[in-house]
C-alpha positions as CSV (number, residue, x, y, z in Angstrom):
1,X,47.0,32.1,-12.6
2,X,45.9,35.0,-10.1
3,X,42.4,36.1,-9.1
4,X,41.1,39.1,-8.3
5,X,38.5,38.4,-5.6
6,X,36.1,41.1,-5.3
7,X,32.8,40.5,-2.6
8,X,30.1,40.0,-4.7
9,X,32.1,38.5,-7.2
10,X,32.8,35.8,-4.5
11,X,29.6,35.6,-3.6
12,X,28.1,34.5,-6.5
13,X,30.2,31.0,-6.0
14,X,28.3,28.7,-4.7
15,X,31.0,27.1,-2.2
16,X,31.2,30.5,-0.6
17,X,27.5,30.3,-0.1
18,X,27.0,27.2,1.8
19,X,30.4,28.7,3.9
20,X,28.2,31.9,5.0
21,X,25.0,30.4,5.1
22,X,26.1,27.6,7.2
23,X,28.4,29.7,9.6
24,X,26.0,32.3,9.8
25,X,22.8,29.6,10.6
26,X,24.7,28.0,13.4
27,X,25.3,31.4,14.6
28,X,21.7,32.7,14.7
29,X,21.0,29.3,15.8
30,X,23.1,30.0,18.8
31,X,21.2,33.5,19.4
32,X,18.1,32.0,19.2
33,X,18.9,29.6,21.5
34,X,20.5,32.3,23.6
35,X,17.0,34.6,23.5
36,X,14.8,31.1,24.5
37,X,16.6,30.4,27.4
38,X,17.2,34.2,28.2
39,X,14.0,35.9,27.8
40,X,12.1,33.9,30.3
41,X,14.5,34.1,32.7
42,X,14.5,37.8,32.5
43,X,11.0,38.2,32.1
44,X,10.3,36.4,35.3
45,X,13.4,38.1,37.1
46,X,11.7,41.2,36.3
47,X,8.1,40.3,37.5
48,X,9.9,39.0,41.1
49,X,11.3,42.9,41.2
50,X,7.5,44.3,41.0
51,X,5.9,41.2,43.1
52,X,9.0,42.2,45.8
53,X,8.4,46.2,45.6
54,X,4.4,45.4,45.7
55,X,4.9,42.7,48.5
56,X,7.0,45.6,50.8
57,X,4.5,48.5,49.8
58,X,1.3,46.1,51.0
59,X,3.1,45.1,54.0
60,X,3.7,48.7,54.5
61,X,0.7,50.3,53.8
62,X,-1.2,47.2,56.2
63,X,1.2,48.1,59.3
64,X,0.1,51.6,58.7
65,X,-3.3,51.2,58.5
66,X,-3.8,48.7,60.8
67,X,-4.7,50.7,63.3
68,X,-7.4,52.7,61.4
69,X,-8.7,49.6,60.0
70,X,-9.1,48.6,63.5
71,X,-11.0,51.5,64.4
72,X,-12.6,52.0,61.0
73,X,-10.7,55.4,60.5
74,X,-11.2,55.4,56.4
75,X,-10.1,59.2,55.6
76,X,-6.8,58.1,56.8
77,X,-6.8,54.9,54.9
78,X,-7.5,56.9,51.8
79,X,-5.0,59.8,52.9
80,X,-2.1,57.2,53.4
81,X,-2.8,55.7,49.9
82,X,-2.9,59.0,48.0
83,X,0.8,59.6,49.5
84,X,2.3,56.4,48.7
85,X,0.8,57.2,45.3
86,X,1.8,60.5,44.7
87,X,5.3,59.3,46.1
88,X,5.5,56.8,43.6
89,X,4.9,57.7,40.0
90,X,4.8,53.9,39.1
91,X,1.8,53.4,41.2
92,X,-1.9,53.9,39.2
93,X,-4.4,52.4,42.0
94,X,-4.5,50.9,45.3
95,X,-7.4,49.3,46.6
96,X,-8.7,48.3,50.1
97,X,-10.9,46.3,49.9
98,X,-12.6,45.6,53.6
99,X,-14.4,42.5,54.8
100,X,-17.6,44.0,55.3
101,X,-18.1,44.9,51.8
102,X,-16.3,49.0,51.6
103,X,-14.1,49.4,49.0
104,X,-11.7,52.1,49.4
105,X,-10.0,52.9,45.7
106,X,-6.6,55.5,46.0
107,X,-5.6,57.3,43.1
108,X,-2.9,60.1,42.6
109,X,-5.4,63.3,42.7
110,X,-8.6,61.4,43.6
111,X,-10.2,58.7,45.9
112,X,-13.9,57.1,45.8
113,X,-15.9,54.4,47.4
114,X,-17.5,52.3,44.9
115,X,-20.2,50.2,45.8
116,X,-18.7,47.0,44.4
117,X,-15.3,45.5,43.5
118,X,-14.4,45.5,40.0
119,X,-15.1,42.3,38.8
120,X,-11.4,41.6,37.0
121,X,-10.2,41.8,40.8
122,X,-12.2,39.4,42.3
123,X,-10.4,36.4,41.7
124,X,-7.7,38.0,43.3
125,X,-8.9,38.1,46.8
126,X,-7.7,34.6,48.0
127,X,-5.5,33.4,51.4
128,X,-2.2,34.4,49.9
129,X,-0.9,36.6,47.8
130,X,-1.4,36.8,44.2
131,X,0.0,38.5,41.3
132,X,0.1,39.0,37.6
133,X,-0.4,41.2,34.0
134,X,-3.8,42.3,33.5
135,X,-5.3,44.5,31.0
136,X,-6.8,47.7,32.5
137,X,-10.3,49.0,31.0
138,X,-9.6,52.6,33.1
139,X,-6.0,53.3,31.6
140,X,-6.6,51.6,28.4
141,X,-3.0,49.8,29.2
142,X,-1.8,46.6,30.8
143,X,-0.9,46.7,34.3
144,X,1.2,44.7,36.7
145,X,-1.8,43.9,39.6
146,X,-0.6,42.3,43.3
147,X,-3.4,41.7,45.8
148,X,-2.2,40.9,49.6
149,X,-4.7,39.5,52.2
150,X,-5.1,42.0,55.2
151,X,-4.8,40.1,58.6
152,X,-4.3,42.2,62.0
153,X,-4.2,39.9,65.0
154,X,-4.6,36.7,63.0
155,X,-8.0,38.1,61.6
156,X,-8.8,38.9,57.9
157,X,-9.5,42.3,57.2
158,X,-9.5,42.2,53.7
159,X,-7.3,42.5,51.0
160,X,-5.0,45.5,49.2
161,X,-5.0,45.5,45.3
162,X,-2.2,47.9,44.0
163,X,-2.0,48.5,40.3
164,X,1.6,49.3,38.7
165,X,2.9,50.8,35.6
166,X,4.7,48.3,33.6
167,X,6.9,51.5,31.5
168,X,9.8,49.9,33.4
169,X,9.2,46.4,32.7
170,X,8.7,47.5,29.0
171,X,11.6,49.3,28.7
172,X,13.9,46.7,30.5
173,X,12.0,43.8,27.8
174,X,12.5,46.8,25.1
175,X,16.2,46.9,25.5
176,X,16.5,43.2,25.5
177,X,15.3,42.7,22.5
178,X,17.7,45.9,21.1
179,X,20.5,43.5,22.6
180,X,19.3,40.8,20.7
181,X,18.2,42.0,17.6
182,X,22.1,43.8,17.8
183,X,23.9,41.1,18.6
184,X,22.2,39.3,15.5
185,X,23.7,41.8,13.1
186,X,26.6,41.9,14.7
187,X,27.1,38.2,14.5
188,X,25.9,38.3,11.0
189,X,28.6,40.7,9.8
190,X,31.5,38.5,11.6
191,X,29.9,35.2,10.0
192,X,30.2,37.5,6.8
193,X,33.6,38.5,7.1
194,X,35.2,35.1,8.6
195,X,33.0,33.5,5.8
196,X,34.7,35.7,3.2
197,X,37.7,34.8,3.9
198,X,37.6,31.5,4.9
199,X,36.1,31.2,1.5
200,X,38.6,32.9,-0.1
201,X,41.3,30.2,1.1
202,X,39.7,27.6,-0.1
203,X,38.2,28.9,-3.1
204,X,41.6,30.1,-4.5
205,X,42.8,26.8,-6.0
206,X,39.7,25.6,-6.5
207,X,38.5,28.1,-9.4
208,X,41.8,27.4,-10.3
209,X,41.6,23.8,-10.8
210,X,38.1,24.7,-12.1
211,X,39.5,26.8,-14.9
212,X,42.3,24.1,-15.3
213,X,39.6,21.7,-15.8
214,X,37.7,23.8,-17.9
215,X,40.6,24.7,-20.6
216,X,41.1,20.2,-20.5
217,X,37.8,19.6,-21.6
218,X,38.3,22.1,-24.6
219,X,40.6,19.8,-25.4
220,X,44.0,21.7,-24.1
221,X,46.0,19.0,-22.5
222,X,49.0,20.9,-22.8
223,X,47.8,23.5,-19.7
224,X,48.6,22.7,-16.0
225,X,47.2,24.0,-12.4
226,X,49.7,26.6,-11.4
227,X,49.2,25.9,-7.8
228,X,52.1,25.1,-5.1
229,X,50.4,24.3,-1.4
230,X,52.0,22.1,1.7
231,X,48.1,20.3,1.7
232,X,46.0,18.2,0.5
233,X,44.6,20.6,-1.9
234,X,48.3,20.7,-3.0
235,X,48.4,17.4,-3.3
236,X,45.1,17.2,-5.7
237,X,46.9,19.7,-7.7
238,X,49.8,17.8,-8.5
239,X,47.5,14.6,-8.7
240,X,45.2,16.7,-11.1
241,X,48.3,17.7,-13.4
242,X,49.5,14.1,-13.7
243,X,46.0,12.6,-14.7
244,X,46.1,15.9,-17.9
245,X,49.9,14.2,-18.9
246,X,48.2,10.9,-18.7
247,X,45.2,11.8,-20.5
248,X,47.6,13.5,-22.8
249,X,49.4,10.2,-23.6
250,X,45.8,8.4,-23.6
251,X,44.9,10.6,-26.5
252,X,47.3,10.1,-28.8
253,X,46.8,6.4,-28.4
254,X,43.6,6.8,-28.6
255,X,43.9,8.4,-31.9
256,X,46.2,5.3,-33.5
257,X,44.0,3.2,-32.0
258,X,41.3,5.1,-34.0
259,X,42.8,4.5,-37.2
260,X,43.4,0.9,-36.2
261,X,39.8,0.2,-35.6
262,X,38.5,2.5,-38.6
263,X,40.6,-0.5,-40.8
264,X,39.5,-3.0,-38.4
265,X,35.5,-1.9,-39.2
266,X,35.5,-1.1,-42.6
267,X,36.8,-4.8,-43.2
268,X,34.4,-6.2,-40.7
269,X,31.1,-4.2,-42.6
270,X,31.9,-5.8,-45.6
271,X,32.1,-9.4,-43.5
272,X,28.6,-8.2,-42.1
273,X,27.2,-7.4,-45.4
274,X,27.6,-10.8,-46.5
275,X,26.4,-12.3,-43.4
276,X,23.7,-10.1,-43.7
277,X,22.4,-10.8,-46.8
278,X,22.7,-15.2,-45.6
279,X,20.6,-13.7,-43.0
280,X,17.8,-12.8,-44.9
281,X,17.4,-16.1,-47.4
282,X,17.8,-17.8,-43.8
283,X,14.6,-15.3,-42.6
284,X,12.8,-16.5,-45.6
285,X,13.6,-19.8,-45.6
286,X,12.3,-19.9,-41.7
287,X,9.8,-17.5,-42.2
288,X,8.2,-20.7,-45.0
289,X,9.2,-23.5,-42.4
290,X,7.1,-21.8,-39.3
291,X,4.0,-21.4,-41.5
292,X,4.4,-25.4,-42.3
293,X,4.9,-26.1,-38.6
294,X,1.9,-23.6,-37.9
295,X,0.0,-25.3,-40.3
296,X,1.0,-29.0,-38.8
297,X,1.2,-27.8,-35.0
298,X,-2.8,-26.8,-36.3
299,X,-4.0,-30.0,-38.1
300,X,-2.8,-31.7,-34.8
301,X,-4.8,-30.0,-33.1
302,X,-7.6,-30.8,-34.9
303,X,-7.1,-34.4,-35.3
304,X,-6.7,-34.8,-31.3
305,X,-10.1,-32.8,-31.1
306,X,-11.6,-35.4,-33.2
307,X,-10.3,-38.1,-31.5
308,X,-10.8,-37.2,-28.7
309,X,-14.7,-36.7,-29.4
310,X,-14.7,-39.9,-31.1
311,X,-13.6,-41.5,-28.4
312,X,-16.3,-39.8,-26.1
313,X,-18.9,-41.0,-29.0
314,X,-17.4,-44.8,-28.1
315,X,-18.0,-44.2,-24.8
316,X,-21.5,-42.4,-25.4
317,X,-22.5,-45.7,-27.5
318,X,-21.7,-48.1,-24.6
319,X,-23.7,-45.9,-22.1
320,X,-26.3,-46.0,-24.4
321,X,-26.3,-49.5,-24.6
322,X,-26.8,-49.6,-20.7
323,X,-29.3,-47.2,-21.2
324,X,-31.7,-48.7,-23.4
325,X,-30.6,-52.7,-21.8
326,X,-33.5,-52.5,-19.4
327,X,-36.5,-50.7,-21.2
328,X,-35.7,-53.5,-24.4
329,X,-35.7,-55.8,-21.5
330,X,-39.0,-54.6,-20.9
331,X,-40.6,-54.3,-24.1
332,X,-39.6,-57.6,-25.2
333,X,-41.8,-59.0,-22.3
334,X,-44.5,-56.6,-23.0
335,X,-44.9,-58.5,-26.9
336,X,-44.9,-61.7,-25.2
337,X,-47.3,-61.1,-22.7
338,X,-49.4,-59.7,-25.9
339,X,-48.8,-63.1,-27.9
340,X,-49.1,-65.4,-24.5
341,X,-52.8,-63.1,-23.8
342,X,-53.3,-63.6,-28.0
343,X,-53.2,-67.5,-27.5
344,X,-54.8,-68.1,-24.6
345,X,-57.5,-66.0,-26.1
346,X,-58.0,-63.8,-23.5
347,X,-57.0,-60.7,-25.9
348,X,-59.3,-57.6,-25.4
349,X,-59.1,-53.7,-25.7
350,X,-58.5,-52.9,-22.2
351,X,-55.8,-55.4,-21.9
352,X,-54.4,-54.2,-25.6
353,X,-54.5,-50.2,-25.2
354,X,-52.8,-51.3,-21.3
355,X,-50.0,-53.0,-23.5
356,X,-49.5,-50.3,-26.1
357,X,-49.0,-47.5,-23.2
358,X,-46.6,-49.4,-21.8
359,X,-44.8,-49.8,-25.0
360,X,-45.1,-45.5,-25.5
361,X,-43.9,-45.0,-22.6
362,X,-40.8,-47.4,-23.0
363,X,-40.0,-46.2,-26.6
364,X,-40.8,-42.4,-25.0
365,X,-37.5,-43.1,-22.4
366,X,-35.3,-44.4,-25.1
367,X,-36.3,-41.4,-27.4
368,X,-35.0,-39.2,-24.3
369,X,-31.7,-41.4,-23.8
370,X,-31.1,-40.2,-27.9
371,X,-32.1,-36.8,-27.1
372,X,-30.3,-36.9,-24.0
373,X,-26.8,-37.6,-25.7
374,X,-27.1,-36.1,-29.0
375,X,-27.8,-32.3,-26.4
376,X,-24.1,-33.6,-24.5
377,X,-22.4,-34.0,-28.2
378,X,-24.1,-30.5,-29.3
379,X,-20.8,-27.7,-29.8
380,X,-21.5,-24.2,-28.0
381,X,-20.2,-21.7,-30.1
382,X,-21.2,-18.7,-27.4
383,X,-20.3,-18.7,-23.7
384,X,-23.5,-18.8,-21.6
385,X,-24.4,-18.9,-18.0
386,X,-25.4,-22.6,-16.9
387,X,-26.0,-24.1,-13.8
388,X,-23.7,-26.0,-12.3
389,X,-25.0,-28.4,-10.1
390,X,-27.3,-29.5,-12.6
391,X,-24.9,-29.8,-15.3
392,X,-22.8,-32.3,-12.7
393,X,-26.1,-34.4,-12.5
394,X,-27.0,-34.5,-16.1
395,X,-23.8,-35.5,-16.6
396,X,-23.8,-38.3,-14.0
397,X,-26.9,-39.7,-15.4
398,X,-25.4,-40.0,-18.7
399,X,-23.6,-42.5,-17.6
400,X,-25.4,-43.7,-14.5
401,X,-26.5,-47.2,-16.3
402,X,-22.6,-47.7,-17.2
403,X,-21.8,-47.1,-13.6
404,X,-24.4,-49.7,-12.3
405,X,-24.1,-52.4,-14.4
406,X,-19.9,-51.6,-13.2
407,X,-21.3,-52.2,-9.3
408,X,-20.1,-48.3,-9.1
409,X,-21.8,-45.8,-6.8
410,X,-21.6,-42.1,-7.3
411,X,-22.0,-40.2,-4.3
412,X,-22.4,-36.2,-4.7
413,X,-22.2,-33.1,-2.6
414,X,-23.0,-30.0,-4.8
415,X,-23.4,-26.4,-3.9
416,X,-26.4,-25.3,-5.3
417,X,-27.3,-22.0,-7.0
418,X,-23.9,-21.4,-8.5
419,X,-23.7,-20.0,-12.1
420,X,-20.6,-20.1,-14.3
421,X,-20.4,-18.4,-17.9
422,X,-19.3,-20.8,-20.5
423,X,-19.7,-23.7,-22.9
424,X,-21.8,-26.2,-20.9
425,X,-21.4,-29.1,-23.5
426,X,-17.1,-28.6,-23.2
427,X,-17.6,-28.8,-19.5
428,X,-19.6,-31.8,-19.3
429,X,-17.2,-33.1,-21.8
430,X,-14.8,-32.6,-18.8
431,X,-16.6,-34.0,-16.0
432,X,-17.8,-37.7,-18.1
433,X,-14.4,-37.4,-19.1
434,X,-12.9,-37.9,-15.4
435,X,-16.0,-39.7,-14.4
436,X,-14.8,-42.2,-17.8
437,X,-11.7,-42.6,-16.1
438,X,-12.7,-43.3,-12.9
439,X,-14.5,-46.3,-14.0
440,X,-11.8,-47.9,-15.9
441,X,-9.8,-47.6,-13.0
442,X,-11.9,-48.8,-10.7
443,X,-13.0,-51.8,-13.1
444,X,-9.1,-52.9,-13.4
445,X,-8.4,-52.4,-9.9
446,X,-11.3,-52.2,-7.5
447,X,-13.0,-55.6,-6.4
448,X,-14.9,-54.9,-3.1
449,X,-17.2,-51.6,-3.2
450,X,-16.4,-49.1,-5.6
451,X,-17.0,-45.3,-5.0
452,X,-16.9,-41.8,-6.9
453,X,-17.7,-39.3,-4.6
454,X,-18.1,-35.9,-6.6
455,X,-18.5,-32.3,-4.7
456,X,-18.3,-28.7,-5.2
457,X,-18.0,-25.7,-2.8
458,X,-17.0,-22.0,-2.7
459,X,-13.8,-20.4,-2.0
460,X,-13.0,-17.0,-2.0
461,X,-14.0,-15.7,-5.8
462,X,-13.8,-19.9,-6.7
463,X,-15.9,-22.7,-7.5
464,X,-13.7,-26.3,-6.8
465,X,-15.4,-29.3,-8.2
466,X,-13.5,-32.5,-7.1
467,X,-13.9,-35.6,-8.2
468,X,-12.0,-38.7,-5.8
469,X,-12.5,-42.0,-6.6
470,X,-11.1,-45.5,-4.3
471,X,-9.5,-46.7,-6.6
472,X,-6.0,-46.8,-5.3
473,X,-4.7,-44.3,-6.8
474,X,-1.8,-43.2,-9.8
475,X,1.5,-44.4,-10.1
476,X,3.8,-41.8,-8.5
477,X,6.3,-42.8,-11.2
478,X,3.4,-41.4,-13.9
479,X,1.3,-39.1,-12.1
480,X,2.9,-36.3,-14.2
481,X,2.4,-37.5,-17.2
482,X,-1.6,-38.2,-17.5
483,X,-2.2,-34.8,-19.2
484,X,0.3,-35.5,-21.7
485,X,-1.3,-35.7,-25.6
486,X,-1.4,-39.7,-26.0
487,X,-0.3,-41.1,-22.6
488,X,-2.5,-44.2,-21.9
489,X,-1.7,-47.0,-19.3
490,X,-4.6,-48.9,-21.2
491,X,-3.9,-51.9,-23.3
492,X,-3.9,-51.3,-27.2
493,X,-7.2,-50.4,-28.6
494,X,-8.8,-49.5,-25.3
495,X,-7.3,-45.9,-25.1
496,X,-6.3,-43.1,-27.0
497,X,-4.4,-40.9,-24.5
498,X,-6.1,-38.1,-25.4
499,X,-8.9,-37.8,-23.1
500,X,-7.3,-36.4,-20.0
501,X,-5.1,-34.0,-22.3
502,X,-8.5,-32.2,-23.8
503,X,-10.3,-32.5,-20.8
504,X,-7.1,-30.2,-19.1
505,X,-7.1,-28.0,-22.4
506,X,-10.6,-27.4,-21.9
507,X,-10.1,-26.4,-18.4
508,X,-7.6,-23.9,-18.6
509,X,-7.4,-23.0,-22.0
510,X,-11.3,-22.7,-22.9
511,X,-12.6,-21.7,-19.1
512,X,-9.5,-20.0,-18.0
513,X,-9.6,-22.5,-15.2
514,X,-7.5,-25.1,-13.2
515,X,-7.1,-28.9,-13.3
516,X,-5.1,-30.9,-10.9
517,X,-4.7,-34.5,-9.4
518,X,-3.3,-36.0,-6.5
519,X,-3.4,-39.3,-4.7
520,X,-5.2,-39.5,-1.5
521,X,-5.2,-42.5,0.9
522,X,-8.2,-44.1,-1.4
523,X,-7.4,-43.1,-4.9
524,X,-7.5,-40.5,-7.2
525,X,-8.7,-37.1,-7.0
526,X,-8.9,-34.5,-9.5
527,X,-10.0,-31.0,-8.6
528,X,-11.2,-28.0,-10.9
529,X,-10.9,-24.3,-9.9
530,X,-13.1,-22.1,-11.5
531,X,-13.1,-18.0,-11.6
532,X,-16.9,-17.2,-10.9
């Protein structure tokens, strides 16, 4: 297959592109790098031409004048300059500019003595020469300025400023950038034409393999890629008609494989149909069998919630008992100091009203121990803030009777003023819960002093509330499994198992908390982390 390749034709392909653009990039690349390193080079070797003619014409004109400087002869000063000037067209101005304060200023048809220096030439005047562009105010141009100290007989005289015309240091910079800006198109039109066709050799057989390509994903398998090259782009070419035979041969067993599997499926969606339809009486079926389990997994629930808070009721009637031990201690000896008083006959008022105060204010404490517990058993059915430190200590007098009459001594260290939001009742649940557990294991283990110690400190956005007792600690072979739901160490009829498992549930299911144990060197201890 033959191309015709016209330019722009070419051009639009996209390979040619990147050829061009590339070839003629690192080309202009090149001249760029050619005009950096050129240009200042040039630039200066043109300023050392004017500071070399400036340098000889100073020298000159100070020989000269030397002697007239000498003897103060200014006419010929000025006379000399004017000639220099009018023998060089390149030369605007040339000032003398004396020590003693006279300024001699040359020009072509003119010459005057201004009373002071111009300012811009000033901080020329210096031990050695000096030179450089300046802008003129006078010519309304810039002008290449050199200034020379005058010294005759190793004394300074003063200094000559000539001004030059920069038209030939314009021109020269003029015609390098011509050169430049040629040699860009120039370089442009090769990069075009070695671009075209270097593109043209390479993108020969590849808009033939493209067409090739083209005609085989019509579906044509039957074409091939008329191209005969000693390369590697021969090489793809033959590689490229080979993989159209194959694909050739892949289709047509493709298409009997086809048919094959058209069999194979219609058979296999009638299996599915059937399976399909088991499917479904198996969806129903489980469908039913997960709302009994919900149902069950539910009731559970609720019985270990019960237990669990009749459990706590036990233990809330044994504390009570401690409770209420020493004020019925009391009272009873309050009646019998009333019947003693009654038959020694020594009964009065004062004695009488002494007795029944004594009484109120005994019956008044066990009133409180009721009121006390029945507020701990009292459900929360809206988060609230509480207080945390005094919800600890409420707590821990609950059971503060129970814990002496056990010879059991609760030591705390609570950060006050912190606040939590949630169900105060659920968390003291948690805390006489531990505390509960602490004493049984202290009672069954514990024969020389027995300590809770029970503390609570920031950390970061946290509140940690740790409770360690000495009691020896847990079993490392059943550490793991105390927060499992019925898990008791406890003889029959002594514990439910259930205590530690709510008391965790609470934590981290009801307070979005954390509750962990470990063993220390003492015993036990079990730390909640709270989200303030």
């Amino acid at each position: 297959m033959q191309h015709k390749f016209q330019f722009l034709a070419i051009f639009k392909k996209k390979i040619f592109r990147n050829i061009f653009f590339s070839f003629a990039g690192s080309l202009a690349l090149l001249i760029l790098l050619y005009g950096a390193f050129t240009f200042p080079m040039q630039k200066q070797s043109l300023m050392e031409v004017m500071h070399s003619e400036a340098h000889t014409l100073s020298n000159s004109i100070s020989l000269v004048c030397a002697d007239a400087m000498v003897n103060e002869d200014d006419s010929f000063i000025v006379e000399h300059n004017m000639d220099v000037i009018n023998d060089s067209p390149n030369i605007f101005i040339i000032t003398v500019s004396k020590s003693d304060g006279t300024i001699l200023e040359s020009k072509k048809e003119e010459w005057s003595m201004p009373e002071t220096l111009n300012p811009m030439l000033k901080p020329f005047e210096q031990k050695n020469e000096k030179y450089e562009i300046i802008y003129s105010d006078l010519q309304k141009q810039d002008l290449f300025h050199y200034a020379m100290p005058i010294v005759i007989s190793g004394i300074d005289w003063g200094w000559i400023h000539v001004d030059f015309s920069l038209s030939k240091y314009n021109k020269n910079m003029k015609n390098m950038y011509l050169f430049l800006f040629y040699l860009t198109i120039g370089s442009m039109f090769v990069a075009l034409f070695v671009s075209y066709f270097l593109a043209k050799y390479i993108l020969t057989p590849i808009l033939e393999l493209t067409q090739t390509a083209k005609e085989v994903s019509k579906g044509n398998l039957s074409i091939q890629a008329a191209i005969k090259r000693d390369d590697e782009i021969g090489d793809f070419a033959e590689d490229f008609n080979t993989m159209i035979q194959n694909l050739s041969i892949s289709k047509e067993e493709l298409k009997n494989s086809h048919n094959e599997l058209e069999q194979r499926v219609q058979e296999r969606t009638y299996a599915l149909a059937e399976k399909s339809y088991e499917l479904e009486e198996l969806n129903r079926n489980l469908d039913i069998r997960v709302q009994e389990e919900s149902e069950k997994s539910r009731k559970n629930e609720q019985l270990l919630i019960q237990q669990s808070r009749q459990a706590s009721m036990g233990e809330m009637i044994g504390n009570i008992a401690h409770q209420w031990r020493q004020p019925l201690n009391a009272l009873g000896l309050v009646l019998q100091n009333i019947h003693f008083t009654y038959q020694m006959d020594d009964l009065n008022d004062e004695f009488m009203q002494k007795s029944v105060d004594k009484g109120k204010m005994l019956t008044t404490s066990m009133s409180k121990t009721i009121d006390d517990f029945r507020d701990f058993f009292k459900p929360n059915k809206l988060k609230e803030n509480f207080s945390l430190d005094v919800s600890i200590e409420k707590t821990v007098e609950l059971i503060e009777a129970s814990y002496k009459n056990s010879n059991i001594e609760v030591l705390t260290n609570l950060e006050k003023d912190i606040d939590i939001n949630g169900y105060p009742s659920e968390f003291s649940q948690v805390i006489l819960n531990i505390l509960s557990n602490a004493k049984d294991a202290l009672v069954e283990h514990k024969d020389d002093k027995r300590v809770v110690k029970i503390e609570s400190f920031l950390e970061n956005t946290n509140v940690i509330i740790s409770i360690e007792d000495n009691a020896g600690g847990i079993p490392k072979d059943i550490i793991n499994k105390i927060f499992d739901p019925y898990f008791t160490t406890k003889e029959e009829g002594k514990g439910t198992g259930i205590g530690l498992y709510m008391t965790k549930t609470i934590v981290e299911n009801n307070m979005g908390g954390k509750l962990s144990v470990k063993n220390t060197h003492q015993g036990a201890k079990f730390t909640i982390s709270l989200l303030l």
